[in-house]
VEXLUM-862914 format. One line per 8 residues: number of its first residue (from 1); their letters; for each residue y, z, x of C-alpha. Coordinates in nm, 3 decimals. Each point is the difference from the previous one (the first is absolute). Example, Ala and Ser with C-alpha at 12.3 -4.5 7.8 and 13.67 -1.06 7.14 Angstrom:
2
1) AS) -0.450,0.780,1.230; 0.344,-0.066,0.137
//
This chain:
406
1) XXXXXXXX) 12.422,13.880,11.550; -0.121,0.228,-0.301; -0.376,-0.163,0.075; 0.056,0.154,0.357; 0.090,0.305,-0.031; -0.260,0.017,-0.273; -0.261,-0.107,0.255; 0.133,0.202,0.242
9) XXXXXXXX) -0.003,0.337,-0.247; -0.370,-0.105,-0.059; -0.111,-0.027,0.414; 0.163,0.331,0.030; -0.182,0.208,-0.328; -0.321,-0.171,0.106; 0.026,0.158,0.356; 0.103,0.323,-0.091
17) XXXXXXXX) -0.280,0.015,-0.286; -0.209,-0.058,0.281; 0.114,0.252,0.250; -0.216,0.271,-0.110; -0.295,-0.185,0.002; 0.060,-0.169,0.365; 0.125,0.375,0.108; -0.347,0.165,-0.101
25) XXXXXXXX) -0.202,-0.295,0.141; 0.176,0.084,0.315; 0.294,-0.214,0.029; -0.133,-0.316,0.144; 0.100,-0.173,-0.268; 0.360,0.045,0.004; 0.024,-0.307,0.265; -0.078,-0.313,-0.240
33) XXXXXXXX) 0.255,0.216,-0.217; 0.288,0.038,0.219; -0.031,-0.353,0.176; -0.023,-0.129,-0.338; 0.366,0.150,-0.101; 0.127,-0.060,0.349; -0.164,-0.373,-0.030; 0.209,-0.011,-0.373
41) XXXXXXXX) 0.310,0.131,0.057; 0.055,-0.211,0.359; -0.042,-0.351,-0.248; 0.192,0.114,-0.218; 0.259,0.055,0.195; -0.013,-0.295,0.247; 0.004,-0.204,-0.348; 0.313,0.214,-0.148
49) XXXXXXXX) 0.156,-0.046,0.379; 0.022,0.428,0.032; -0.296,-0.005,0.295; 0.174,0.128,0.311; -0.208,0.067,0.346; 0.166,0.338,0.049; -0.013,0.250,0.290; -0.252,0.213,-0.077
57) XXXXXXXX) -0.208,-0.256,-0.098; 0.057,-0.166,0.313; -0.106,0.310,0.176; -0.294,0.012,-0.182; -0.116,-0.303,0.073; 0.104,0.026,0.357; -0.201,0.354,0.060; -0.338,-0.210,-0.182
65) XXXXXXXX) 0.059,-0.293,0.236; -0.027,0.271,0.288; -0.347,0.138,-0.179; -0.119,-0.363,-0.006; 0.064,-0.082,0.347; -0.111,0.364,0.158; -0.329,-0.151,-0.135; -0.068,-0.188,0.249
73) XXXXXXXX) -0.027,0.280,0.292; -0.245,0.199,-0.253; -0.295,0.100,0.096; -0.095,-0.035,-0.397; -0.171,-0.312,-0.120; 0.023,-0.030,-0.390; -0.297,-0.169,-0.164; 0.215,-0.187,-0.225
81) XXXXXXXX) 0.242,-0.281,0.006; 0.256,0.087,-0.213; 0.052,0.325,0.207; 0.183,0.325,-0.077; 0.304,-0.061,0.154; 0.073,-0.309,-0.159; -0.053,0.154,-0.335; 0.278,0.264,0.118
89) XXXXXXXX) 0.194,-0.347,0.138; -0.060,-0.164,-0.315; 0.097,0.300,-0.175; 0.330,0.102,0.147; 0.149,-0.282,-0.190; -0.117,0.094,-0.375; 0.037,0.425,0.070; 0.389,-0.071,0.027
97) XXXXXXXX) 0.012,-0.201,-0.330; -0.263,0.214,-0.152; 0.344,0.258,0.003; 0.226,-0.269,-0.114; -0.212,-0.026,-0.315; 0.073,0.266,-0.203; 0.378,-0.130,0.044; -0.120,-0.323,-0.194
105) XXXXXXXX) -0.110,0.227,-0.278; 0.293,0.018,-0.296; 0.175,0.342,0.027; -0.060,0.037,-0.422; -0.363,0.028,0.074; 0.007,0.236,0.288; 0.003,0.304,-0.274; -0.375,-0.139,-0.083
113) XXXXXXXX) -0.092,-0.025,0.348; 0.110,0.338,0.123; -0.210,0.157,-0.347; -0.327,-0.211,0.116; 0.060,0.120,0.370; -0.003,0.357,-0.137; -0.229,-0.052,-0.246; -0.300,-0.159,0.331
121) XXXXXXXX) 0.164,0.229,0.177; -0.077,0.342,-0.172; -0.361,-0.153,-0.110; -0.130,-0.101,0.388; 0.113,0.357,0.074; -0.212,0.115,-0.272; -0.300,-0.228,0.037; 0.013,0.049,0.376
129) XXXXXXXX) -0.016,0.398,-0.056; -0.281,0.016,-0.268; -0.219,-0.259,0.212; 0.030,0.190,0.326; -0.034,0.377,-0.208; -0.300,-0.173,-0.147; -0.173,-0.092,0.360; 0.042,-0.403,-0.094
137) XXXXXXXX) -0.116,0.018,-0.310; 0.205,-0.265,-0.143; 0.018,-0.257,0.296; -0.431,0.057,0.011; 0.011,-0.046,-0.398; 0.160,-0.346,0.020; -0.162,-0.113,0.274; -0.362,0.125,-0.016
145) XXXXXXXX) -0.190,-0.265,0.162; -0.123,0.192,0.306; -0.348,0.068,0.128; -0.010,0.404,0.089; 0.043,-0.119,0.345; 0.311,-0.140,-0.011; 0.142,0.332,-0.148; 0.107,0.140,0.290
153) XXXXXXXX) 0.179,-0.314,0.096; 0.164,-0.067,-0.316; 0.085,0.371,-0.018; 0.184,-0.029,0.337; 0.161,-0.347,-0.066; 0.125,0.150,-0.352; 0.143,0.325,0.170; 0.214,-0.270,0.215
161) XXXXXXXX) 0.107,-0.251,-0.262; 0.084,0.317,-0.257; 0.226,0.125,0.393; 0.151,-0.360,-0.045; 0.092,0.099,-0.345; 0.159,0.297,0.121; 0.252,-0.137,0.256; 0.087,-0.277,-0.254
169) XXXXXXXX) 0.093,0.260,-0.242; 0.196,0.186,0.276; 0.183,-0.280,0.041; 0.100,-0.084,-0.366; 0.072,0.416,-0.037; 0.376,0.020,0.079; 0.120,-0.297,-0.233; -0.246,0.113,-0.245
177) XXXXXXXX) 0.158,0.374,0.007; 0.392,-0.195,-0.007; -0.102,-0.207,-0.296; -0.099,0.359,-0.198; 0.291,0.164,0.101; 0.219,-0.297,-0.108; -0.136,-0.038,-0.326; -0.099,0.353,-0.121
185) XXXXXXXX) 0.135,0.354,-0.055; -0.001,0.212,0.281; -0.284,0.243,-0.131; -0.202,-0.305,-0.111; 0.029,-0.180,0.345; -0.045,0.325,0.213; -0.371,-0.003,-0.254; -0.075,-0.348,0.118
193) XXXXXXXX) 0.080,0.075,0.312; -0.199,0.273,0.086; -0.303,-0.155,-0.153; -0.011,-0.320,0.168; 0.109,0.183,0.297; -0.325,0.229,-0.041; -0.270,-0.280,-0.076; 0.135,-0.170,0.304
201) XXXXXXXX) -0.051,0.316,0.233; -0.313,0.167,-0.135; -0.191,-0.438,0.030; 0.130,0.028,0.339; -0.166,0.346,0.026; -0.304,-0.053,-0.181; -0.018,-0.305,0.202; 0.018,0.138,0.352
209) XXXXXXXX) 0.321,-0.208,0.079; 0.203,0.226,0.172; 0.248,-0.319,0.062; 0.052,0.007,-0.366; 0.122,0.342,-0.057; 0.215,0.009,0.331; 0.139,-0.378,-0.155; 0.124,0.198,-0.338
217) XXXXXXXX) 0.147,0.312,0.142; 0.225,-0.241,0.260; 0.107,-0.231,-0.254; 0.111,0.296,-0.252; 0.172,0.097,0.321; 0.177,-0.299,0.032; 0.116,-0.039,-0.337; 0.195,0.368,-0.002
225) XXXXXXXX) 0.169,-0.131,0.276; 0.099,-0.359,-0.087; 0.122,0.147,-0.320; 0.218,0.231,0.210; 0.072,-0.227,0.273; -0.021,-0.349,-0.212; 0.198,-0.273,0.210; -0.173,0.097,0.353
233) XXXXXXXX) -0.346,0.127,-0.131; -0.164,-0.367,0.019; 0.167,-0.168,0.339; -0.074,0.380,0.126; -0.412,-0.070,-0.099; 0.021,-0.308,0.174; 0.122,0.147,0.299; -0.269,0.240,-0.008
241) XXXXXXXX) -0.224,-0.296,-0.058; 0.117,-0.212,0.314; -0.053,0.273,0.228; -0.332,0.122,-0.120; -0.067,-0.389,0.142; 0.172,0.028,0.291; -0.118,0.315,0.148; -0.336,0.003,-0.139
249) XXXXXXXX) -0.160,-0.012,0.358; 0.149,0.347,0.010; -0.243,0.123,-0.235; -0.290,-0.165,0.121; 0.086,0.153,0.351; 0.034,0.373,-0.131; -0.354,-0.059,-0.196; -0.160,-0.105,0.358
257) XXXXXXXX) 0.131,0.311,0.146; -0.170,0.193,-0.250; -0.331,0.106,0.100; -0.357,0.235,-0.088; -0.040,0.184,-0.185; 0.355,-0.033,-0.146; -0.120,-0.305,-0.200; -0.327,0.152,-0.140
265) XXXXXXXX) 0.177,0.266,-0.123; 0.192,-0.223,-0.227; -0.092,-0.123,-0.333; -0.268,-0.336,0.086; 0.280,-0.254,-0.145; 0.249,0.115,0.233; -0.224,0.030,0.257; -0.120,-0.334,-0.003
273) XXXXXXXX) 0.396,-0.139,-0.045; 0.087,0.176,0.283; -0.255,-0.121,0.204; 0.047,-0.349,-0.111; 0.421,0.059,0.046; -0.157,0.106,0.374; -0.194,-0.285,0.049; 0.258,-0.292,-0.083
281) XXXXXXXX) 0.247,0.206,0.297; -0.219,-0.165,0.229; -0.029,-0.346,-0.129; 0.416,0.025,-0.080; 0.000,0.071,0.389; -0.188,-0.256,0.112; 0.172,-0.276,-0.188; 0.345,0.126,-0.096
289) XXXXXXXX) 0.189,-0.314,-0.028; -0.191,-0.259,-0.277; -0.327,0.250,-0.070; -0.349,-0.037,-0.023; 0.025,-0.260,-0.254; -0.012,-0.029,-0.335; -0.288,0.172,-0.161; -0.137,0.138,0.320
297) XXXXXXXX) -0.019,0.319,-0.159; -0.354,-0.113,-0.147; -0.111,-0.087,0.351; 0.020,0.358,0.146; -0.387,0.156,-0.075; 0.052,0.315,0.212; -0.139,0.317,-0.190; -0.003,0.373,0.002
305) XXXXXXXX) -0.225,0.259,-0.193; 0.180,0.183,-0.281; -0.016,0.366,-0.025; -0.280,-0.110,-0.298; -0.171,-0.134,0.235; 0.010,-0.346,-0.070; 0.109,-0.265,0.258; 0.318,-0.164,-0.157
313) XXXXXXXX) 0.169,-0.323,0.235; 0.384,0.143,0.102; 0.214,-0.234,-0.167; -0.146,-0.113,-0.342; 0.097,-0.332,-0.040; 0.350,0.082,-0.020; 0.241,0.300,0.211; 0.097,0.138,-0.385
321) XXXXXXXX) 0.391,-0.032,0.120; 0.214,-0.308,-0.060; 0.186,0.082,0.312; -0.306,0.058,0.209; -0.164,-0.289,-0.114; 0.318,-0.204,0.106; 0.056,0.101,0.293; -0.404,-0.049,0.096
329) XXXXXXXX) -0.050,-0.355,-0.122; 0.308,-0.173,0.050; 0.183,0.256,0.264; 0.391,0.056,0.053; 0.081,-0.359,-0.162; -0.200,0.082,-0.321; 0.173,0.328,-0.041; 0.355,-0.148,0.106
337) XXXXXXXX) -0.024,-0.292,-0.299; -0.155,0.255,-0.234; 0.325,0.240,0.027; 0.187,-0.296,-0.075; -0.181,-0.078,-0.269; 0.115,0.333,-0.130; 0.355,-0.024,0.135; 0.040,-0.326,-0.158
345) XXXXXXXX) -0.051,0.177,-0.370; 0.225,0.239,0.044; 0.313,-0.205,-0.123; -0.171,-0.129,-0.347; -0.142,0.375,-0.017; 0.354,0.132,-0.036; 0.145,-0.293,-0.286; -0.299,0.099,-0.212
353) XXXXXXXX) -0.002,0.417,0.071; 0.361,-0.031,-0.121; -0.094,0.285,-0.277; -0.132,0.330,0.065; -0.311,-0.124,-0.241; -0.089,-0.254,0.250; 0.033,0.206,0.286; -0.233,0.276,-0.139
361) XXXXXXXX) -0.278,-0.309,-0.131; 0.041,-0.244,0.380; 0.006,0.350,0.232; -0.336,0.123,-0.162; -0.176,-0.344,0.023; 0.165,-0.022,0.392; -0.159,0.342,0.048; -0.325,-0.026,-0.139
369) XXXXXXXX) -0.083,-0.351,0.178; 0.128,0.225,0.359; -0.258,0.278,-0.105; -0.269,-0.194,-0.106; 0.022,-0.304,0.327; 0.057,0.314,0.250; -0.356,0.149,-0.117; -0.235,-0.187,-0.204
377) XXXXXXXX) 0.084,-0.395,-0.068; -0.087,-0.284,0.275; 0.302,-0.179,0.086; -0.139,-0.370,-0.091; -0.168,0.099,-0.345; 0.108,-0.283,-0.223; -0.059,0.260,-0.334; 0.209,0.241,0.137
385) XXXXXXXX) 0.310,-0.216,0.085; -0.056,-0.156,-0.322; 0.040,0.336,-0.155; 0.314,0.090,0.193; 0.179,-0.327,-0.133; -0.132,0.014,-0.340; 0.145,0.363,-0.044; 0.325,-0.107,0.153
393) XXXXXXXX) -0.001,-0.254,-0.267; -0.019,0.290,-0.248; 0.253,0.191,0.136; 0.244,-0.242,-0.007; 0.005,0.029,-0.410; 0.128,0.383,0.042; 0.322,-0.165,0.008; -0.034,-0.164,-0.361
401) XXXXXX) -0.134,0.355,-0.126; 0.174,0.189,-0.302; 0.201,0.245,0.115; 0.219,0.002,0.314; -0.065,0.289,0.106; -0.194,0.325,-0.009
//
């Protein structure tokens, strides 16, 4: 048993060592991670006779099924054979267990893992800052082997992994900011807190990721009023969540009504959102019920010219809304077993938000993944799901932290 929990300890210091590094490369990497706690902790509990097929992961696997069989009314035809939505099919099983993990971890070595979360923490948030202050300079230093041609390219694929970096860190922010205040003094924490806060806000800034900055202020938000409000904050997120789903359509609607020169005169990133929130009205109408398909997104080549003056194709590979994206792949039935997806957690939400620290760590993360899915992150990305789970993970050690309260 001692061997175990060793081993476990180990998996668990070795992926949060890592987290930095697979953060600033731009996330991709935190699948093999994830899949390989969730793949972990699911033996070792089938073995120890503790492995129970629960309802939200039953509802998770349900809403993938759905993906993986609205694939076959898509218009998209993946080059591969071991296609995206089995991945997310495949992956649904290990993102559940990936959570379960950190509850295989020893409590008398949680201490050590909450210091090495703040410790990656604090330094991503300062790496991150000085690289993007710096124009790259540290990303281009490590990885210098690039002909003066590619430079443009590798600028623009750096400014996008180093965005990545910024929505994981978004993420991780409100257990991060919970494990200060439980273990510091008040004018020490409120230090911390200001500066992590600040290298978060001024990368998304300097970065041009105006998801980033909107993420942080709405997750501070929704700390001050979990810590007021702690036993409804979370189910009340989730609510919020489910109907964001539900009546995304809405949205897309209201951005078809809008018209010239109302959306020139908008910043080029809304713009270009609101067109493609416009665009998906009309393929939502035109197959309400099961959607385009899985993926069809990537079929739809339409364009329009920018304000710039460059010709840019209306929906970019992805709507940039969970809810949008939903509704315009896999119709009223995706967005029906997505909401009770998020139903389903409600229940073990509210046996492990039982303290007000909880509450204030699980409302931020709820919040953040809401801001970021409703404006920036494609529904199926594998990285960012992987992301979500592996900072749920984290949060759940807020309840092992020092102090009980704050």
């Amino acid at each position: 048993m001692l061997n175990i929990e060793k081993f476990n300890y180990n998996l668990l210091v070795i992926v949060l060592v890592l987290t930095p590094i697979v953060a600033h490369s731009g996330g991709l990497g935190f699948v093999p991670l994830v899949f390989s706690m969730g793949l972990v902790a699911s033996i070792l509990c089938l073995i120890s006779g503790r492995f129970e097929f629960t309802k939200v992961q039953q509802a998770l696997v349900v809403f993938t099924l759905w993906l993986c069989l609205s694939s076959m009314w898509s218009p998209y035809e993946p080059d591969v054979i071991f296609t995206n939505y089995f991945k997310i099919l495949i992956m649904s099983f290990a993102l559940y267990w990936s959570v379960f993990f950190f509850e295989l971890v020893s409590k008398k070595n949680t201490k050590k893992l909450i210091s090495l979360i703040l410790i990656i923490g604090f330094l991503e948030a300062i790496v991150l800052f000085v690289d993007i202050k710096t124009h790259y300079s540290i990303t281009m230093a490590i990885d210098s082997l690039y002909t003066s041609e590619d430079r443009l390219y590798r600028l623009a694929q750096t400014e996008m992994n180093l965005g990545h970096a910024i929505i994981f860190l978004v993420l991780l922010v409100s257990p991060i900011l919970v494990f200060i205040f439980s273990r510091y003094s008040k004018t020490l924490s409120l230090i911390a807190s200001v500066i992590i806060v600040f290298l978060i806000i001024f990368s998304a800034v300097l970065n041009n990721l105006t998801t980033g900055i909107f993420s942080v202020i709405a997750v501070l938000l929704s700390m001050w009023f979990s810590y007021i409000y702690p036993k409804i904050a979370p189910s009340f997120f989730i609510y919020i969540a489910v109907l964001l789903i539900l009546f995304a359509p809405i949205l897309a609607y209201l951005s078809f009504l809008i018209t010239e020169p109302g959306l020139t005169d908008l910043p080029m990133s809304w713009d270009h959102r609101l067109r493609m929130w416009g665009y998906c009205w009309n393929i939502i109408s035109e197959h309400p019920l099961v959607g385009a398909g899985f993926d069809a997104s990537r079929t739809f080549n339409d364009t329009f010219f920018a304000k710039d003056g460059r010709e840019l194709t209306l929906l970019s590979l992805h709507p940039h809304n969970l809810g949008i994206q939903i509704w315009t792949e896999t119709g009223l039935v995706g967005a029906v077993f997505a909401a009770i997806l998020l139903f389903s957690s409600i229940r073990p939400l509210k046996k492990i938000t039982s303290n007000k620290k909880s509450s204030v760590a699980f409302s931020g993360v709820i919040v953040a993944s809401i801001t970021i899915s409703s404006l920036s992150i494609g529904a199926w990305q594998l990285w960012w799901w992987s992301s979500v789970f592996l900072v749920l993970g984290v949060t759940k050690l807020v309840s092992f932290s020092d102090k009980q309260d704050y």
